[in-house]
C-alpha positions in Angstrom: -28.8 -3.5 -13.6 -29.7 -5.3 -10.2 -27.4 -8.1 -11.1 -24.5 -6.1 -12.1 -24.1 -4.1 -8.7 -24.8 -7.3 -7.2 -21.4 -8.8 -9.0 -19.5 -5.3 -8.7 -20.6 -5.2 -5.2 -19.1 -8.9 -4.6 -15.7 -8.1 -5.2 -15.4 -5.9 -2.2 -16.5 -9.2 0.1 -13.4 -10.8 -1.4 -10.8 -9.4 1.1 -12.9 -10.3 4.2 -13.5 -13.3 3.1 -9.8 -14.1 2.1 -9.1 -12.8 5.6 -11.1 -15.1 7.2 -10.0 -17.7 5.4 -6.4 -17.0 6.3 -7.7 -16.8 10.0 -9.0 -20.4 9.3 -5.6 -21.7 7.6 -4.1 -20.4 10.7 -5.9 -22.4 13.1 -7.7 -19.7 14.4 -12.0 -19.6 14.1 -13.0 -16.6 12.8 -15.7 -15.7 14.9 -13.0 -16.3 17.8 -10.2 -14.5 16.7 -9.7 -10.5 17.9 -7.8 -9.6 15.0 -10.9 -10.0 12.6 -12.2 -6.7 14.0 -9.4 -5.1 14.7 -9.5 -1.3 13.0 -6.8 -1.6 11.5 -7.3 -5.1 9.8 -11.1 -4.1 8.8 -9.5 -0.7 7.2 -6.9 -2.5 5.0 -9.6 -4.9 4.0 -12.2 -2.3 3.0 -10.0 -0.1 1.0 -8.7 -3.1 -0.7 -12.6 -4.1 -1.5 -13.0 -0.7 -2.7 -9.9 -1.1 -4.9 -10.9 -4.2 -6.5 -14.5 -2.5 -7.0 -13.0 0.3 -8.9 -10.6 -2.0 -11.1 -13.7 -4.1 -12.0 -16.0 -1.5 -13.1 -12.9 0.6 -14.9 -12.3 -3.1 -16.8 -15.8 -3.3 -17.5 -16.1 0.5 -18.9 -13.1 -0.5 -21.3 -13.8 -3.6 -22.5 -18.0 -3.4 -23.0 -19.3 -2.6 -26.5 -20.2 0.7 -27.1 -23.6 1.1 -28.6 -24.0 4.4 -29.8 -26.7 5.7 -31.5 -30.4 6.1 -31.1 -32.9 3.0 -29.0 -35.8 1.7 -31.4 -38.2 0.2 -28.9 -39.6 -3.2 -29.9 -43.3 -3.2 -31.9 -45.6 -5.4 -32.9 -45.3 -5.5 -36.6 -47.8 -7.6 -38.9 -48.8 -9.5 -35.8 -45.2 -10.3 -34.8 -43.2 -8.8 -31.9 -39.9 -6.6 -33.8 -37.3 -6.6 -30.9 -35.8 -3.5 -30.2 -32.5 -2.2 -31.1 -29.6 0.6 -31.1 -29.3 2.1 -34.5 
């Protein structure tokens, strides 16, 4: 679960860091350049994060498998571990 928040969550660094490296194709060092924290720069780029967040998780909801049904734990049967599974 850890790991997908951790790639959903990546998605919103991707404006900021496009941003920065536009401020870097520009000549300009990011650490150096005003505009980078500039409200209105840092509010376009969050709300397109946030966007981009809620694209990838509405993709993900439509295109994952469905498992419906009931979760059979795994058990040791005969000495060997039975994975579990949806049934």
């Amino acid at each position: 679960m850890g790991r997908i928040l951790f790639e959903i969550g990546g998605f919103f660094f991707v404006p900021f860091v496009a941003y920065a490296a536009f401020l870097v194709w520009q000549g300009r060092h990011p650490q150096a350049a005003k505009q980078i924290f500039e409200r209105k720069a840092l509010l376009v780029q969050t709300l397109i994060g946030l966007v981009l967040m809620a694209l990838v998780v509405l993709f993900i909801g439509l295109t994952d498998e469905a498992h419906r049904g009931a979760y059979r734990p795994a058990v040791f049967k005969d000495g060997q571990l039975v994975p579990g599974k949806v049934e």
